[in-house]
C-alpha positions in Angstrom: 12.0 -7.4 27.1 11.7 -9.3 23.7 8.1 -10.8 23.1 8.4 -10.7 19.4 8.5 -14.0 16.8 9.1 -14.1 13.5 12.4 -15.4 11.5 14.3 -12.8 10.1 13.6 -10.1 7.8 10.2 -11.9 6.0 8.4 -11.1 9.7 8.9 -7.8 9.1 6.3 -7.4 6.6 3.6 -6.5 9.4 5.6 -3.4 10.0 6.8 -4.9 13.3 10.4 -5.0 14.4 11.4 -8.7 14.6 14.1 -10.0 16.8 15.8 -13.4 15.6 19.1 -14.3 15.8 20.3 -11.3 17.9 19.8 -9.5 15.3 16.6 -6.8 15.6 15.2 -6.0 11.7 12.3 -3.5 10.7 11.0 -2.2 7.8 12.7 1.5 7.5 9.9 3.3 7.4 9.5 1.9 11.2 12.6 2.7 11.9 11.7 6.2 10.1 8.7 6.8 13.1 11.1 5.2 15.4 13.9 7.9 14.4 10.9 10.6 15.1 10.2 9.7 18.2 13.3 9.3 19.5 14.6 12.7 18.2 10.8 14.4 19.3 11.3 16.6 22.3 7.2 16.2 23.3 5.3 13.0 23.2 4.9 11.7 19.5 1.4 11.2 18.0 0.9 8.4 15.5 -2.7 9.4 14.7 -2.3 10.3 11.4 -3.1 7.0 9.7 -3.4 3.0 10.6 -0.5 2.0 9.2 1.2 4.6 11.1 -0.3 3.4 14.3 0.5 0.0 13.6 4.1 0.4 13.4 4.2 2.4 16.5 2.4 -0.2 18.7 4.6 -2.6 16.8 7.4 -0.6 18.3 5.5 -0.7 21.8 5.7 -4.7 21.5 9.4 -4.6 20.8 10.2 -2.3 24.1 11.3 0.8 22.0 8.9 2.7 22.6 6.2 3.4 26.0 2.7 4.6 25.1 1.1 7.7 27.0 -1.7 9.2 27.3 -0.1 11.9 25.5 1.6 9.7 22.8 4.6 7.6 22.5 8.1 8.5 23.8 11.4 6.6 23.3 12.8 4.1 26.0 16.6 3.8 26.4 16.5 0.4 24.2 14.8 2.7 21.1 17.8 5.5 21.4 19.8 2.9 21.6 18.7 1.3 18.7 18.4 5.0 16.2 21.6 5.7 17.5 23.4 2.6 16.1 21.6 2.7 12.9 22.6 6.1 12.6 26.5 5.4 13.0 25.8 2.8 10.5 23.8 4.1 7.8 25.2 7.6 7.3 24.0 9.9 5.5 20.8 8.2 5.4 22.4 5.7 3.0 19.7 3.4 3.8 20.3 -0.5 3.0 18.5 -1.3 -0.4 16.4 -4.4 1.0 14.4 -1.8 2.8 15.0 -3.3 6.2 16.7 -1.8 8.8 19.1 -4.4 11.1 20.6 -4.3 14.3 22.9 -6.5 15.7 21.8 -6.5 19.6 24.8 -8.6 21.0 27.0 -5.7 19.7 24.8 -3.0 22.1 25.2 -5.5 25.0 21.8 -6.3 25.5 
C-alpha cells in the first residue's frame, strides 16, 4: 500500500505523509484535511487552493484517501490513522514540532 520515500519527519515538508521506520509522519495541517475527510459524511472537495490539493493527493499516494469524481473519501487505513491520533493527541493538544506521527506496527498494519 506504501509507495512513499522520504526519511523521517524532514520529508514531510512537501506536505506529504511519509512512512519510515514504521512510523507514518505528516505535517498537521494534512492530518487537519485528513481529519475532514474522514469525519465528512459526503465526498470532500479540496478545490479551494493548491496547497490544499497537494496535500490531499499527497494523502492519495499514502492509501488514506481514494479520489472520486466527486472528491476524496477516507479508506479504512485513513480512519484508522485520525482515529489513533485522536486517542493520542486529545484535546487537540497537538505535538509542538508540527508533525503528526503514527506508529503503524502498533495498528497492525
Amino acid at each position: 500500500m506504501w509507495n512513499l520515500k522520504g526519511r523521517g519527519a524532514e520529508g514531510t515538508d512537501s506536505g506529504k505523509p511519509v512512512l519510515a521506520g514504521g512510523i507514518l509522519s505528516m505535517p498537521l495541517c494534512t492530518f487537519v484535511m485528513l481529519r475532514e475527510i474522514v469525519g465528512s459524511a459526503e465526498m470532500w472537495n479540496a478545490s479551494t487552493s493548491k496547497q490544499d490539493e497537494a496535500r490531499a493527493l499527497g494523502l492519495v499516494e499514502a492509501g488514506l484517501v481514494v479520489r472520486g469524481d466527486d472528491g476524496y473519501r477516507a479508506t479504512s487505513a485513513g480512519e484508522q490513522v485520525a482515529s489513533a491520533v485522536a486517542r493520542t493527541c486529545r484535546d487537540d493538544l497537538w505535538p509542538s514540532t508540527g508533525i503528526v506521527q503514527v506508529d503503524v506496527n502498533a495498528l497492525g498494519w
